[in-house]
C-alpha positions as CSV (number, residue, x, y, z in Angstrom):
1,X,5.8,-3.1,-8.0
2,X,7.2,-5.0,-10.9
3,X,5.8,-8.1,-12.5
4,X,8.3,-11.2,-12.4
5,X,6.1,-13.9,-13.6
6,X,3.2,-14.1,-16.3
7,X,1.3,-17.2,-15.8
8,X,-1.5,-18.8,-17.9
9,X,-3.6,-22.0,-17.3
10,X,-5.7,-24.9,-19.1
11,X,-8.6,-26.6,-18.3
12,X,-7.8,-29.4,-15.7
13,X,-10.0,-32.2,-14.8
14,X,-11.0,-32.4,-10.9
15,X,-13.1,-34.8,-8.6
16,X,-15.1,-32.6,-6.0
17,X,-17.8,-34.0,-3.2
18,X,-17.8,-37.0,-5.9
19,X,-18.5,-34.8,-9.3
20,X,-16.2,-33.7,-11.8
21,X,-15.1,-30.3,-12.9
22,X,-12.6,-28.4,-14.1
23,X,-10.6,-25.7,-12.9
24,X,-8.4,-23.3,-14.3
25,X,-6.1,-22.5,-11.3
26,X,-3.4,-24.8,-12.6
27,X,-1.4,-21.9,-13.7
28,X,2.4,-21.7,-15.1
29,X,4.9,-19.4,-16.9
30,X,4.8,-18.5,-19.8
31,X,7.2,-16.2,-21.6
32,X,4.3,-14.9,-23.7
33,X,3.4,-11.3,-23.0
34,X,-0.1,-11.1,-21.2
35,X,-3.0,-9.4,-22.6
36,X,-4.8,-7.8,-20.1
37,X,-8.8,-8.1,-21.3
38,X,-11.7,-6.3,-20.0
39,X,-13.6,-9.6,-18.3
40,X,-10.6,-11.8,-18.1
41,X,-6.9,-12.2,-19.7
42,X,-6.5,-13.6,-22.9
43,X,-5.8,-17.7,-23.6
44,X,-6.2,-17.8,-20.1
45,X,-9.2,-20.6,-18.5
46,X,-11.7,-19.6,-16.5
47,X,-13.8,-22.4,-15.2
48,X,-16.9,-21.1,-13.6
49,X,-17.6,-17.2,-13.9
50,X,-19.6,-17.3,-11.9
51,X,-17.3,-16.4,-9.2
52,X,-13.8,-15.7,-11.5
53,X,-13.2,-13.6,-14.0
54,X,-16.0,-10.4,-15.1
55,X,-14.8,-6.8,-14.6
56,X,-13.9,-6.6,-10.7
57,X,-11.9,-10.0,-11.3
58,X,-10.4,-9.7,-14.5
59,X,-7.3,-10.5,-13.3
60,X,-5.3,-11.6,-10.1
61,X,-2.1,-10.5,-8.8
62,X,-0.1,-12.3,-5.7
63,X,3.0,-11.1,-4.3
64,X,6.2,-12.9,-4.7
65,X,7.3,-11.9,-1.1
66,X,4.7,-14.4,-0.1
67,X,6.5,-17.4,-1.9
68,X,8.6,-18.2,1.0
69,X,6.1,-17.9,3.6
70,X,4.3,-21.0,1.5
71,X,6.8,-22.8,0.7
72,X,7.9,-23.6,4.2
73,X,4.7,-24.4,5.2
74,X,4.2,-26.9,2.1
75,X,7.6,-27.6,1.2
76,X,6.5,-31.6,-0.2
77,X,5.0,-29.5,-3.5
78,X,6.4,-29.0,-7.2
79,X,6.9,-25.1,-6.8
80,X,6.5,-22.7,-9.3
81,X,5.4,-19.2,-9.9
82,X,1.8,-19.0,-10.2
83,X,0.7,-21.8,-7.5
84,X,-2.1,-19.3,-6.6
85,X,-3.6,-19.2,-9.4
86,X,-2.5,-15.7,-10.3
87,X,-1.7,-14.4,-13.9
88,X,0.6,-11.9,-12.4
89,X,3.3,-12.8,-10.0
90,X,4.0,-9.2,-8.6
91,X,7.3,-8.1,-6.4
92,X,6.9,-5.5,-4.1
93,X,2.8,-5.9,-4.0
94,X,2.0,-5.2,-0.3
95,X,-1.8,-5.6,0.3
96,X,-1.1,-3.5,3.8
97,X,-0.5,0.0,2.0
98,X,-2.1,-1.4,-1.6
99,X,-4.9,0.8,-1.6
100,X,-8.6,-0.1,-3.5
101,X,-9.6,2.1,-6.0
102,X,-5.3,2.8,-7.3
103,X,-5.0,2.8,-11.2
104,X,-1.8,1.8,-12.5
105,X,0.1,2.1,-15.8
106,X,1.3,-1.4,-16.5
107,X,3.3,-2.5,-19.7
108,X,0.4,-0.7,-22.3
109,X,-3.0,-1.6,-20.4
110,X,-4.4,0.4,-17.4
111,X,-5.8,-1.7,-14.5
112,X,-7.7,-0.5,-11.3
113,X,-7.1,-2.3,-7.8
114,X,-10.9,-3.7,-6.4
115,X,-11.3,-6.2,-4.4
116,X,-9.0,-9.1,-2.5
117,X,-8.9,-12.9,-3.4
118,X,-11.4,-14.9,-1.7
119,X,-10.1,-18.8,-1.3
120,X,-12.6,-21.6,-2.5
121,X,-11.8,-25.3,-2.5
122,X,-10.0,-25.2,-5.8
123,X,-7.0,-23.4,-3.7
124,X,-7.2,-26.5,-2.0
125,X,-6.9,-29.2,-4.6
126,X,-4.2,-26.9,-5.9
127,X,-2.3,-27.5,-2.7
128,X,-3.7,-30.9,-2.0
129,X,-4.8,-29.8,1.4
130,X,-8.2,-28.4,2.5
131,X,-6.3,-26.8,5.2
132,X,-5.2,-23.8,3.3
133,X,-8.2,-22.0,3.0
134,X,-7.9,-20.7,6.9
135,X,-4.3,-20.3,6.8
136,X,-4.5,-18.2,3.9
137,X,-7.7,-15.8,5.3
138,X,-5.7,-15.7,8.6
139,X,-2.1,-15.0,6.9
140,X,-3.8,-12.1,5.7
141,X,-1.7,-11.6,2.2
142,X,-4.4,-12.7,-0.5
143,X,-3.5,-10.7,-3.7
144,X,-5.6,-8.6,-5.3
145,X,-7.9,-8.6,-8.4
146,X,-8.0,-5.6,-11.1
147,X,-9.8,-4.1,-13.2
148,X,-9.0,-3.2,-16.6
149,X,-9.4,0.7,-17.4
150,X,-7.5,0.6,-21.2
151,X,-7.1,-2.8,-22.9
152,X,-3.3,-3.5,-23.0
153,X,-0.7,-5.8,-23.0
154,X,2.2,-7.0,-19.6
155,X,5.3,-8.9,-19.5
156,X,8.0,-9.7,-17.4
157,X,9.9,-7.0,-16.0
158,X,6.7,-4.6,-16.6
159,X,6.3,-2.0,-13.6
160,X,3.3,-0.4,-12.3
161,X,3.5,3.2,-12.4
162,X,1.1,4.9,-10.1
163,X,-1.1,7.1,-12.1
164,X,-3.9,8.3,-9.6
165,X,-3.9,7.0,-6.2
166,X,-7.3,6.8,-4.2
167,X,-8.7,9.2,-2.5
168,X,-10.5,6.3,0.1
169,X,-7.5,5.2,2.7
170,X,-9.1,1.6,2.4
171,X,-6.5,-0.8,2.2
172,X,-6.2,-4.2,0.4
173,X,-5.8,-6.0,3.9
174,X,-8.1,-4.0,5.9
175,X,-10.6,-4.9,3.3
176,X,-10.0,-8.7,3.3
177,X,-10.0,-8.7,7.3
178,X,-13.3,-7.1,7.5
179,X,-14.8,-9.9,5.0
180,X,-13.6,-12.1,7.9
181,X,-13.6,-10.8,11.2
182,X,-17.2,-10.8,12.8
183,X,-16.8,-7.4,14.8
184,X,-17.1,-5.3,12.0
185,X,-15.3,-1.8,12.5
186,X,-17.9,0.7,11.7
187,X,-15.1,3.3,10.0
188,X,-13.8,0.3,7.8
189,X,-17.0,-0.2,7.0
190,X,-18.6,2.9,5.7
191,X,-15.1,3.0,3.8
192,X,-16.0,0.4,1.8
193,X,-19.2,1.6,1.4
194,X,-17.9,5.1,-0.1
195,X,-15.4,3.2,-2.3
196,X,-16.8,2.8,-5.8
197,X,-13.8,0.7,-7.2
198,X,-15.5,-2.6,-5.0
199,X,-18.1,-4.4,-6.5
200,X,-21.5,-3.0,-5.3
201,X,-23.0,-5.8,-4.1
202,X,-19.5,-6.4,-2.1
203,X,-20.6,-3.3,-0.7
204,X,-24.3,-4.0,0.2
205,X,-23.2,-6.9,2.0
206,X,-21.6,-4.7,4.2
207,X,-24.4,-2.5,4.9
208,X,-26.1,-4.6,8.0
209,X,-23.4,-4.0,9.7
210,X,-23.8,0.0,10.5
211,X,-25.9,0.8,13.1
């Protein structure tokens, strides 16, 4: 995997179910390096963190082999890296053999893979259709937050060397389907229960579902 875009946002003004907020998923290139914080990236906006940013989210990847995909299903929009509101616009990320729990060595910070990208309404204002928020859980390519292990700064061109893969077989993918799907694979399941790189109470949510 190799990092081809680094993307930052500002604050934007938005108009949802008649209030205003902001969001920070307005994100562009910048040809600054990146660095990669412990809760979030640096002179990057996180609007609510309440749900964005904190140590499982602390920052988002999407894969650039999903760009085309997108773009001819929305091809009216301004395109640019980072229309996902990710900081790292990754080539070669493939969520179906990404496993969770993976540390990297990327530029000089070391980052952890833990949980998939859940779509809210804000991925819909970005695209200025509602509509997106099924087609992207049903595409089944969301990205993937990390954690970061070792404080560090990324840039362009910046590969991700594999420096302990997990022991748990759960896979980015498998993960974000069983969010979804309402027959919940039992295996899957106690998977993500065993893996300690999710978020716990990602985890306990999944408990009900074992018999």
């Amino acid at each position: 995997m190799r990092i081809i875009s680094t993307n930052l946002g500002k604050p934007t003004p938005i108009e949802w179910n008649g209030q205003q907020t902001t969001t920070g998923i307005f994100k562009y290139p910048t040809p600054d390096t990146l660095t990669l914080e412990t809760e979030s990236v640096a002179k990057d906006t996180i609007s609510d963190r309440r749900v964005h940013g904190g140590i499982f989210k602390a920052c988002y990847l999407f894969s650039s082999e999903q760009y085309p995909y997108w773009k001819e299903k929305y091809p009216q929009l301004d395109w640019d890296w980072g229309m996902f509101g990710e900081n790292l616009t990754v080539e070669g990320l493939d969520e179906t053999t990404l496993k969770i729990g993976n540390i990297y060595k990327v530029g000089t910070a070391l980052v952890q893979v833990t949980q998939p990208r859940e779509p809210c309404f804000k991925l819909g204002i970005r695209f200025n259709d509602q509509g997106i928020l099924k087609e992207f859980i049903d595409h089944g390519f969301p990205g993937t937050y990390v954690r970061v292990l070792e404080v560090g700064q990324v840039a362009v061109g910046d590969e991700f060397e594999l420096v302990e893969e997990s022991s748990n077989g759960l896979t980015t993918q498998q993960f974000y389907q069983l969010l979804f799907t309402r027959e919940k694979d039992a295996t899957l399941v106690q998977m993500a229960l065993e893996n300690e790189a999710l978020p716990e109470r990602k985890r306990e949510k999944l408990r009900r579902f074992l018999k």
